[in-house]
N, C-alpha and C positions, 0 to 999 in steps of 0.2 A: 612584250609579245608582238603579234603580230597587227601591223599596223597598218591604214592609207597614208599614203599624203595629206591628207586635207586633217591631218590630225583628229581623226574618229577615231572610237575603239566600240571593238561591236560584241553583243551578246547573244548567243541564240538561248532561247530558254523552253523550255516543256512543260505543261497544263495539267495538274492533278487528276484527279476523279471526280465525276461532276459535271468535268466538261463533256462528258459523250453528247452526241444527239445522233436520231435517225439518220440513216443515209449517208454517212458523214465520210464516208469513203469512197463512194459511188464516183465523184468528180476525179478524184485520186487513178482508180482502177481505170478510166477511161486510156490511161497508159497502156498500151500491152504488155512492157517489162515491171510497172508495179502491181497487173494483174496475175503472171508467172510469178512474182516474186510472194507477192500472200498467199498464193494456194501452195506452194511450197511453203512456209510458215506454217500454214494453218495444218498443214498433213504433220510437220515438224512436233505440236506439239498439240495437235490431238484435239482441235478446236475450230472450227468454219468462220472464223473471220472475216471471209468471202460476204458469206450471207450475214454475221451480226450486221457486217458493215454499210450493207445497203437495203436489205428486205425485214432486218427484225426490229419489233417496234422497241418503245421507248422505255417499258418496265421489263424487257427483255433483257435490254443491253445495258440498266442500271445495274444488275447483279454483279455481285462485286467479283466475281470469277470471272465474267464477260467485259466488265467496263474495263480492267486493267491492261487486257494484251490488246483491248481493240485500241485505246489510247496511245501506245508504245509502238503501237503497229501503226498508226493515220501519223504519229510524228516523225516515224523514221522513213516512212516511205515517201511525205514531201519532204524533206532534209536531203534526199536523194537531187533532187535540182539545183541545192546549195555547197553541195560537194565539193568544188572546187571554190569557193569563196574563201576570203581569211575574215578570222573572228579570232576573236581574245579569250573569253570565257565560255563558260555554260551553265549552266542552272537549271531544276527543275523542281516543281511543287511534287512534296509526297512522291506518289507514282513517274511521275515527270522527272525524277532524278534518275531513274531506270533510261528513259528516252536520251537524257543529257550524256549518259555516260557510254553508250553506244556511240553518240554523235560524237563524243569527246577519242574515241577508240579503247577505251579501255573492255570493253567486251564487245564480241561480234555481234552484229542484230540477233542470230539467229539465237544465241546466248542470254540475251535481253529480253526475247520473248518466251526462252524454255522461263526461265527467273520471274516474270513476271505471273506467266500463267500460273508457275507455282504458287508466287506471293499471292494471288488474288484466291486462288484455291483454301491454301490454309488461312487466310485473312476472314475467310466465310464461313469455314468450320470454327474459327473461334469466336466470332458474332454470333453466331447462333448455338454456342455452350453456354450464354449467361446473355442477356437480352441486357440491349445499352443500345446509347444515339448520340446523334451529337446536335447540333444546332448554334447558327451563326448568330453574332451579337454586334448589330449595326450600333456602332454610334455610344457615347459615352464617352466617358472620362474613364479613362485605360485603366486607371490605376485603382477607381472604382470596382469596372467590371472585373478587372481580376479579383479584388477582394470579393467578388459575387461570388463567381465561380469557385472559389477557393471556399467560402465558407458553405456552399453545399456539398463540397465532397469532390466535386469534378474537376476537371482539368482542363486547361486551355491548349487542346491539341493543335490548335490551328494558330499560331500567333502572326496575322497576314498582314498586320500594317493598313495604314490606309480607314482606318477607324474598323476592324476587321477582326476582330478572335472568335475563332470556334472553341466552345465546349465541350465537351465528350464527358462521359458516365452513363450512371443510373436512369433510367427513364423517369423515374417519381422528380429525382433531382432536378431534370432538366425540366419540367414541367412547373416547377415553381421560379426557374430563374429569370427575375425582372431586374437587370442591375436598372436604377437611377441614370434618366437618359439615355436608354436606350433599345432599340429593338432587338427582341429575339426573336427568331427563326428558324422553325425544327425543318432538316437535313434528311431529306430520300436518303440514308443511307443508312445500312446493315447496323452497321456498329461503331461501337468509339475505338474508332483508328486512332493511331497514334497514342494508345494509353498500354497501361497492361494487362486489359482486356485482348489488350493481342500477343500476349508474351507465346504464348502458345505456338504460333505462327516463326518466332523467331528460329529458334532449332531448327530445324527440316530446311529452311531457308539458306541459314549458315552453312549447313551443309554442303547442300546442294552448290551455293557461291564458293565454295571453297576447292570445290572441283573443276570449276572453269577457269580457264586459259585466259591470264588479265594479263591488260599493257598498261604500263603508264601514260596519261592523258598526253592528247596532243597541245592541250592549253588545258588552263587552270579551271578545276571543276567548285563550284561553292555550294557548300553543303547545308542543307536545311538543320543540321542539328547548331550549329554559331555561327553561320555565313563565312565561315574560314574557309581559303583558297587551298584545294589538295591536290598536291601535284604526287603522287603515289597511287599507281593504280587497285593494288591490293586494298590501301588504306580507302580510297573511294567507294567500293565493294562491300566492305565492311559497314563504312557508317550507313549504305543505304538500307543492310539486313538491319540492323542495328534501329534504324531508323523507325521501323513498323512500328515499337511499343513504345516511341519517343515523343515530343513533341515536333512538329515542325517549326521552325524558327522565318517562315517568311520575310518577315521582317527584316531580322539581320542579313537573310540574303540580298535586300534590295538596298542598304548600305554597306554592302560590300558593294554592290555594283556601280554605285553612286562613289566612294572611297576612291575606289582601283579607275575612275577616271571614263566609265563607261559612256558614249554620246548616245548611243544606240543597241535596243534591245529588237531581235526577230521573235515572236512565238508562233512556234510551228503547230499545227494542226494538233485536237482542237483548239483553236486560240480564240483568246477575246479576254478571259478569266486574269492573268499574269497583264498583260498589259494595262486592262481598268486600273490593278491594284497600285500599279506602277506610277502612274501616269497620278493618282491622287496622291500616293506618296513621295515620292521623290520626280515632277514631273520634269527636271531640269534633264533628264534624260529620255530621248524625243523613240516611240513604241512603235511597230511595225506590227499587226495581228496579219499571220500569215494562212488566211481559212482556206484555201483553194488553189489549186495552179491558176484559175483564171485573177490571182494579186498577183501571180509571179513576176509581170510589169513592175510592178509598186517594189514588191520584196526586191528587184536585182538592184533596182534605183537606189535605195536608202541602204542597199549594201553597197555600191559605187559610193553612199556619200561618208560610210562609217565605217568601214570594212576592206575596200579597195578589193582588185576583182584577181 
């Protein structure tokens, strides 16, 4: 793929749900063309992203209708300053594979944001047909905490590497799960994503994906369901509907990235989340968190040194 000289290969990647915080777009919008570009969006697909993104507080903008297109929105719209750079792959957690696959061109942003707001839509109607959570599990011996989780019923929707699995189920379940060494942590969130508490969500999704206008990636996209590299843009469309009632395989995403020779990962707004996880698991590949235009310093530099310009 595409390469520098100095023999880097670069990744840009995209931050789940979770990551929102207040205001988080404000810095972004001080652009006048990424200001024009979200009120169009947000007219597009019926939602003020304008205002989640800088005036609504913080259990506003966790709703999982709100969290998803503001997220898909704060990564593509700093991705715009990265336009002309080369990078090898893309990646994204969960929701962030929506963001990846826009950057990678297989859907138009404007596409990425109808898709998501729908995702995030029916992903809230199906949390709230059957009450479930999920919650992270610092720490243990892997092999352990899965056997936790598995013998209460739940699933490890999150498998994120880095001493990291989220749980998803039943709320009584998650309420007793103490695997041996280690902590758990119940999760702001609606529901068990990535289970089939969201199967629900999948139809209307597929649908809707199946009517938009895909390209094949400009580089190779790696998928949360095996960290497998797809260069098919319909096929990348697919795994991400697909992906709602699935696990996320983080993990394997970030030995694919480690594998395929990666020196260098960007995560584009919100960022911090994907690189921590990075940087404890596979840290021989050197993380760029890209929160603001005022790193855009930082981000060009470590794209000169991994990426070539």
């Amino acid at each position: 793929m595409m390469q520098s000289g100095t023999g880097g290969k670069l990744a840009i990647i995209a931050p789940g749900q979770g990551s929102q915080t207040p205001a988080m777009l404000s810095s972004l919008l001080e652009n006048p063309q990424n200001q024009a570009l979200l009120h169009s969006w947000s007219e597009a697909i019926g939602l003020d992203l304008v205002r989640l993104g800088t005036t609504a507080d913080a259990n506003e903008i966790k709703d999982t209708a709100n969290a998803q297109p503001l997220i898909v929105a704060a990564g593509l719209l700093a991705f715009r300053a990265l336009e002309a750079t080369k990078f090898s792959l893309v990646a994204g957690h969960s929701v962030g594979e929506i963001t990846a696959a826009a950057i990678a061109g297989v859907i138009s942003p404007i596409d990425a944001l109808t898709l998501v707001r729908a995702r995030g839509v029916e992903m809230a109607k199906a949390a709230a047909a059957k009450p479930s959570g999920m919650a992270a599990v610092l720490g243990g011996e892997r092999e352990v905490v899965l056997q936790a989780i598995a013998d209460l019923g739940l699933v490890a929707a999150n498998d994120n590497g880095g001493g990291q699995i989220v749980a998803a189920g039943d709320l009584g379940a998650l309420s007793k799960l103490a695997p041996e060494g280690a902590r758990v942590r119940p999760l702001a969130v609606a529901g068990a994503f990535h289970t089939s508490y969201m199967q629900s969500a999948v139809e209307p999704l597929s649908a809707l994906a199946a009517a938009m206008e895909v390209s094949d990636p400009k580089v190779g996209v790696i998928s949360n369901k095996d960290g497998a590299v797809i260069t098919n843009g319909r096929e990348v469309l697919d795994r991400i509907v697909a992906q709602i009632s699935n696990p996320v395989r983080w993990d394997l995403c970030m030995e694919s990235l480690a594998s395929l020779g990666v020196t260098g990962v960007i995560e584009v707004p919100p960022a911090g989340t994907l690189v921590g996880l990075i940087k404890r698991a596979t840290p021989s590949i050197e993380q760029c968190a890209y929160k603001s235009p005022a790193d855009l310093p930082i981000v060009l530099e470590f794209v000169a040194t991994h990426g070539g310009k």
